[in-house]
DOLUMMI-158517 format. One record per residue (C-alpha): z negated, x negated, y. Coordinates in pm, 1 decimal. Example, Ala and Ser with C-alpha at 12.3 -4.5 7.8 and 13.67 -1.06 7.14 Angstrom:
BEGIN
{r {-780.0, -1230.0, -450.0}}
{r {-714.0, -1367.0, -106.0}}
***
This chain:
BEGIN
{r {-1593.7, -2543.7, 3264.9}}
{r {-1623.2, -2652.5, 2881.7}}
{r {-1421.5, -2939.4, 2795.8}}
{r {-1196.1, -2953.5, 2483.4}}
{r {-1198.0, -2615.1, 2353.4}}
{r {-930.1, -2546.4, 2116.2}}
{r {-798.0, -2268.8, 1881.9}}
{r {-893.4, -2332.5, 1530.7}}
{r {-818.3, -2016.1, 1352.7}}
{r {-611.8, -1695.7, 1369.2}}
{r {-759.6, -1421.2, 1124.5}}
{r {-511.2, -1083.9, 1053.0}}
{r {-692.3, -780.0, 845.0}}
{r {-394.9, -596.0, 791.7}}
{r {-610.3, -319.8, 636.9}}
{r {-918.9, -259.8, 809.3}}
{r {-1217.3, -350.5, 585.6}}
{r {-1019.3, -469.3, 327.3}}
{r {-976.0, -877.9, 335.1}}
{r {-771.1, -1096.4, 563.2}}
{r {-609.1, -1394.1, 596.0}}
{r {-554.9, -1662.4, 832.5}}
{r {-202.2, -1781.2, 1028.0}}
{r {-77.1, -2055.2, 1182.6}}
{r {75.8, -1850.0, 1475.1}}
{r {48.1, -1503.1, 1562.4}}
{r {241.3, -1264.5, 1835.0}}
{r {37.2, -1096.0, 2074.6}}
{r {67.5, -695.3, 2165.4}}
{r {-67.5, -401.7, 2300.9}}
{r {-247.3, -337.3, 2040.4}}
{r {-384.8, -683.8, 1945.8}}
{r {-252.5, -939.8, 1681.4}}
{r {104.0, -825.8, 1536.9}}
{r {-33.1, -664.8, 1204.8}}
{r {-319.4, -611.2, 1266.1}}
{r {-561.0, -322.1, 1155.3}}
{r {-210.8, -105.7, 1150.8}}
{r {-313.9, 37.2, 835.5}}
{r {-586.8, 269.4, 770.7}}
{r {-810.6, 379.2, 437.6}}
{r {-894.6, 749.1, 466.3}}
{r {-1097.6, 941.7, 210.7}}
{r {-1039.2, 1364.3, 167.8}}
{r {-1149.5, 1457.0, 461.8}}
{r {-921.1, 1211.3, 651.7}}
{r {-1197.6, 1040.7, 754.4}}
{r {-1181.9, 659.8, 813.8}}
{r {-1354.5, 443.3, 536.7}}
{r {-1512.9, 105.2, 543.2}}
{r {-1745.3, -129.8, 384.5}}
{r {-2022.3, 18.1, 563.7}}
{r {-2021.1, 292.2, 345.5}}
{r {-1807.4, 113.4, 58.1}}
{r {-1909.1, -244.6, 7.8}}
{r {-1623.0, -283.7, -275.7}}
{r {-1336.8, -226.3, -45.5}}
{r {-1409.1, -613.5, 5.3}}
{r {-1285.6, -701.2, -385.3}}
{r {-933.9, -585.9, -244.8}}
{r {-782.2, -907.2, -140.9}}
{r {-519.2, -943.7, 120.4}}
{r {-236.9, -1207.0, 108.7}}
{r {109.0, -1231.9, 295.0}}
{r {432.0, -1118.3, 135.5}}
{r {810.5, -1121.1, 301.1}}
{r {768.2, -791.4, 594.9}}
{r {462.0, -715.0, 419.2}}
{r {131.9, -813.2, 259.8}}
{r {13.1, -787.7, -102.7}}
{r {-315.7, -609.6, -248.4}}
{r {-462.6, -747.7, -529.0}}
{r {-865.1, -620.4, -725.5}}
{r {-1073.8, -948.2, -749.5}}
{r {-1237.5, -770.8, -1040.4}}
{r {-936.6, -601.1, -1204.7}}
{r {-641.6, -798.7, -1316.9}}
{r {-508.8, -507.6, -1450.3}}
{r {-413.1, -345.6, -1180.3}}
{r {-77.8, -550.5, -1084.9}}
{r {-34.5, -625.4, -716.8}}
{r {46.4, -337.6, -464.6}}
{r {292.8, -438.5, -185.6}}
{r {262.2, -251.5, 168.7}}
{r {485.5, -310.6, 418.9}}
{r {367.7, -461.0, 758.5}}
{r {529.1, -152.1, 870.1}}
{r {522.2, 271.2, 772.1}}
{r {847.8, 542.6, 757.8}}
{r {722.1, 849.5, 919.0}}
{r {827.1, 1056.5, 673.7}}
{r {459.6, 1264.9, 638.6}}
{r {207.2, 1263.8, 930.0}}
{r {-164.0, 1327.5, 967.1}}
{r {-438.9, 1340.7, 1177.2}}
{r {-691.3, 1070.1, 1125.4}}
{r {-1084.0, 1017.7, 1241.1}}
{r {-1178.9, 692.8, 1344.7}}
{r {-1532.2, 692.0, 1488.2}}
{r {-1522.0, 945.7, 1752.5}}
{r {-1159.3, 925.3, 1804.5}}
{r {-879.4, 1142.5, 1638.7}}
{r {-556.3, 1023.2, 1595.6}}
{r {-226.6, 1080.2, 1458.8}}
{r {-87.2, 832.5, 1188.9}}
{r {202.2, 805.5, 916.5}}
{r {109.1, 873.9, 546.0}}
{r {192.0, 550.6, 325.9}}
{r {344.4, 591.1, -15.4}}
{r {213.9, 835.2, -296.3}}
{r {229.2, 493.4, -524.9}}
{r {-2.6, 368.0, -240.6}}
{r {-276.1, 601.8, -246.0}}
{r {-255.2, 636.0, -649.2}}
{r {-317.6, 229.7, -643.1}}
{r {-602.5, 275.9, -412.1}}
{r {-782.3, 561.9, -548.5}}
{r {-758.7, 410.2, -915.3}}
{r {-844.7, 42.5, -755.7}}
{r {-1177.4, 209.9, -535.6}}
{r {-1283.5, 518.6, -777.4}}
{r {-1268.3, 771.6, -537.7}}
{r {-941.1, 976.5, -372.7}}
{r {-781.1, 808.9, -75.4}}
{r {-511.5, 781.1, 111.3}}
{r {-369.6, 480.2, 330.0}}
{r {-209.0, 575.2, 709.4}}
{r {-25.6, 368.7, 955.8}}
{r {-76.5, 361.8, 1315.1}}
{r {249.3, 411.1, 1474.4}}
{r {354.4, 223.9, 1825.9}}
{r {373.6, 608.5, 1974.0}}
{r {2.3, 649.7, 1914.5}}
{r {-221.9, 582.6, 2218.3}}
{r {-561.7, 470.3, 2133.2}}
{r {-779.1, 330.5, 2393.8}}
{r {-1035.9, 45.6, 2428.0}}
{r {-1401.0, 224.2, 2575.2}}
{r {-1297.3, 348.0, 2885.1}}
{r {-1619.1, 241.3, 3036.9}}
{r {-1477.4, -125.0, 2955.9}}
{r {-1120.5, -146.1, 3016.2}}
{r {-980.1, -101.2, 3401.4}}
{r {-633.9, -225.7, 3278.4}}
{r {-615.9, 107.5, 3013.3}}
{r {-572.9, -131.5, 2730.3}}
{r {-508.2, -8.9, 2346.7}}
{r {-664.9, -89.0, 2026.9}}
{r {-525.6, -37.7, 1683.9}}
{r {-756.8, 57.2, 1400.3}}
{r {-1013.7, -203.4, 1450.2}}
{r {-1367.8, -43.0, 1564.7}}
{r {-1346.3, -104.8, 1937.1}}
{r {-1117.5, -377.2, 2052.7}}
{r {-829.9, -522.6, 2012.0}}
{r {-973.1, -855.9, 1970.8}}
{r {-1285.5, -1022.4, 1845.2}}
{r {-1368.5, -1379.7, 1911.3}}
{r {-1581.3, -1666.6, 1748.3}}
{r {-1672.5, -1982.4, 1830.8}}
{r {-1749.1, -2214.3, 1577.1}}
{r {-2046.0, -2361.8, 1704.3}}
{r {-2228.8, -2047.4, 1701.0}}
{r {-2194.5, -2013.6, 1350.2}}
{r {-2317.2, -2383.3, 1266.7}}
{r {-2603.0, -2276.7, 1474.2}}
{r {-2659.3, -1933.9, 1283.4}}
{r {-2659.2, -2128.2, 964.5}}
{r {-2902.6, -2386.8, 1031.0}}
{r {-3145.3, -2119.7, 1072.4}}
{r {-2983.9, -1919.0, 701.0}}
{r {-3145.8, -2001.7, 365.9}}
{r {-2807.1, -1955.2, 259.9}}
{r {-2466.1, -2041.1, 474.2}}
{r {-2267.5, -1781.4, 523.6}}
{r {-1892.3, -1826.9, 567.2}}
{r {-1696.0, -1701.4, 877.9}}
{r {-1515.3, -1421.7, 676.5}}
{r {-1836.4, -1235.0, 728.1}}
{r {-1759.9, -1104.3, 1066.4}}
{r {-1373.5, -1093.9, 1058.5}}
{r {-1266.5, -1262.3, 1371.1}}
{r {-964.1, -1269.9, 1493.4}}
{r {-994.3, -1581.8, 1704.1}}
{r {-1212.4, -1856.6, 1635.5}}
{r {-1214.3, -2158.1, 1882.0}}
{r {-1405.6, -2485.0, 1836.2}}
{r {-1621.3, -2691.8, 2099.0}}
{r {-1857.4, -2629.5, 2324.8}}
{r {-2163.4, -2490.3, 2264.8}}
{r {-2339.1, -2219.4, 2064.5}}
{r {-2274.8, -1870.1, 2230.6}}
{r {-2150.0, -2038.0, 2569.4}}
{r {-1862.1, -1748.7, 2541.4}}
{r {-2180.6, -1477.3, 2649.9}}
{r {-2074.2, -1631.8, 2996.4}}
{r {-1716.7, -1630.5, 2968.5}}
{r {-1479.5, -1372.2, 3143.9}}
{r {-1135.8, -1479.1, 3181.8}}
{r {-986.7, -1734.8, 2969.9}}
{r {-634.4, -1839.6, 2837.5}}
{r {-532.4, -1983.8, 2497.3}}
{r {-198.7, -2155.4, 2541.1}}
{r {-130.1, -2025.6, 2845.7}}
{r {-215.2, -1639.2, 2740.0}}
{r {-438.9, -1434.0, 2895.6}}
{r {-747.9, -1306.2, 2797.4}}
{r {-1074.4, -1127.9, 2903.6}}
{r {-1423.6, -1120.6, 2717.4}}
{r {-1519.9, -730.9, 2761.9}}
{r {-1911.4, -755.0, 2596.7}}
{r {-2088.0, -945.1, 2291.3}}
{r {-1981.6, -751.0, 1966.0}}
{r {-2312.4, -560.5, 1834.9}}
{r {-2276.2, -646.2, 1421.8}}
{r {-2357.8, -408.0, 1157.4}}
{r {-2452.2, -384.8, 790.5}}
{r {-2124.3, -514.3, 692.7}}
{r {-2203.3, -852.8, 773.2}}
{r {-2472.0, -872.6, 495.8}}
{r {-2167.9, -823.9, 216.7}}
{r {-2014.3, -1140.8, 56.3}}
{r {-1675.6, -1106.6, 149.8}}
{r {-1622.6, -1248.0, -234.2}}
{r {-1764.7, -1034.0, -455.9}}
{r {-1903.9, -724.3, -252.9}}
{r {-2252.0, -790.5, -286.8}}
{r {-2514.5, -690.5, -46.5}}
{r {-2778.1, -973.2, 75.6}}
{r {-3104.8, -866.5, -65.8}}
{r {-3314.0, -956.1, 206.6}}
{r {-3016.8, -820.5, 492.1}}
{r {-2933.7, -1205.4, 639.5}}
{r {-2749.1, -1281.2, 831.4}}
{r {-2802.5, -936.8, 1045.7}}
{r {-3193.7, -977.8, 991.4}}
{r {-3171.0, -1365.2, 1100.4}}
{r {-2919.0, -1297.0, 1418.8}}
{r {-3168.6, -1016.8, 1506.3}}
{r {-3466.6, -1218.4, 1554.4}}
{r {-3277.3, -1424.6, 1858.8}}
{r {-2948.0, -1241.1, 1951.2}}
{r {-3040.5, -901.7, 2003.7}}
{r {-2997.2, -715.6, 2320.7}}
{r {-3098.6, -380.8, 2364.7}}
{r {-3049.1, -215.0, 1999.2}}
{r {-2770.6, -418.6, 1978.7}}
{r {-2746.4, -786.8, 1760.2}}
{r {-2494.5, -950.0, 1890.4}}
{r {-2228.6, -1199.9, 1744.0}}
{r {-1875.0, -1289.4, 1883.7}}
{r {-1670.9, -1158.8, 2175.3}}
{r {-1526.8, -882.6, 2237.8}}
{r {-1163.6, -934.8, 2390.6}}
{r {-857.8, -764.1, 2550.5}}
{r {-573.3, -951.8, 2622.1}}
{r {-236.9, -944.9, 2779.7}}
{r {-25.6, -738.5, 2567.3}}
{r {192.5, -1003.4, 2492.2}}
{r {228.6, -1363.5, 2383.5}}
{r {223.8, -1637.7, 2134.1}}
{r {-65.5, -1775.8, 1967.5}}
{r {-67.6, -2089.2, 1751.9}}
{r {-368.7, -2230.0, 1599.3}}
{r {-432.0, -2590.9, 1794.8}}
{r {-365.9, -2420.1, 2130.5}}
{r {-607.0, -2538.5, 2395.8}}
{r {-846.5, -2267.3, 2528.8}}
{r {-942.6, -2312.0, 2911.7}}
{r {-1243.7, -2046.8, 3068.6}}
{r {-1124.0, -1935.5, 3419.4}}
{r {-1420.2, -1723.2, 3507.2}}
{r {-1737.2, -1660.1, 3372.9}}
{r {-1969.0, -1348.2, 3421.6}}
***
């Protein structure tokens, strides 16, 4: 068992693929963090949209606001600050694609989607995910029928610091952690000793490590001014010694109790490993 393991960050992306922020203490749910990945970008089509396909979603920064969170264009100080609410009305419905799953979700505000498609360039509307939709973790993965907001897979992702010291002494330029948009970061121990890990608490709240999290081209975009790395680093770098299968992995990904109080400085203690 790894000694002195501690909480050292809790991220929220309110939006997914648009920036986050971090907390001090965070409630647990179903669905993961409180706040987290509620709200959804969808182009015409209703299709989900990220910066996979749309690098600049990450010039539209994310900071907290009373019930809410504010949306601001790194790149366009014209455009004055949107405010969302942590929370949607359900006045208007729709159905939504996410990967392969459909779901149901709550329209936000016309002023909303106006802000957006002026701020991206393109027509879009931005959905809520509603505590009566039922989205599941890969049912391959998840015995306890555990749910997952808008994120890609999970309702948590982990990351210890160590392993991304050790990612950026092989880097001809540091990235920062922002680049894979953890929600949990812990600090000790060693580089990638969480491969091994199965059950775990922080604070005294349960967790599980499902599988490594297989990264994408996303983590090759400067979470600062939406630029792609030229060469692809860090994906091409992680590659050459953290790929499994056609996967590259980075991170952990986690279910967790469903309920719960986090608070950055909680102690982290492995019960099990794999």
């Amino acid at each position: 068992m790894s000694a002195s393991l501690t909480l050292t960050g809790l991220f929220l992306y309110p939006v997914k693929s648009l920036g986050g922020f971090a907390v001090a203490e965070a409630d647990v749910t179903a669905r993961g963090l409180q706040h987290d990945r509620r709200w959804l970008l969808v182009d015409e089509r209703n299709r989900f949209m990220t910066q996979r396909q749309l690098p600049e979603l990450a010039l539209l920064s994310v900071a907290p606001a009373y019930n809410g969170f504010l949306i601001t264009h790194r790149q366009r100080p014209d455009l004055l600050p949107l405010f969302i609410p942590f929370e949607a009305t359900p006045e208007r419905t729709l159905f939504v694609t996410i990967w392969d799953d459909i779901a149901w979700a709550w329209r936000g505000t016309p002023q909303a989607d106006e802000w957006m498609t002026e701020a991206l360039g393109r027509s879009c509307r931005l959905v809520y995910m509603s505590d009566m939709v039922r989205r599941d973790v890969e049912p391959e993965h998840n015995p306890e029928g555990q749910l997952v907001s808008f994120a890609d897979g999970y309702p948590f992702l982990m990351i210890g610091e160590a392993a991304l010291a050790d990612l950026n002494t092989r880097l001809a330029q540091p990235v920062l952690m922002n680049r894979f948009r953890p929600n949990l970061v812990f600090g000790g121990g060693t580089p990638y000793e969480d491969d091994h890990w199965e059950n775990f608490q922080i604070g005294g709240v349960s967790f599980r490590a499902v599988r490594g999290c297989g990264r994408c081209v996303l983590t090759t975009i400067d979470q600062q001014s939406a630029i792609k790395n030229p060469v692809g680093d860090p994906l091409r770098t992680l590659a050459t010694y953290r790929k499994v299968e056609n996967s590259t992995l980075f991170g952990q990904n986690v279910t967790g109790p469903g309920n719960g109080r986090l608070r950055v400085g909680d102690a982290l203690t492995v019960l099990s490993h794999k």
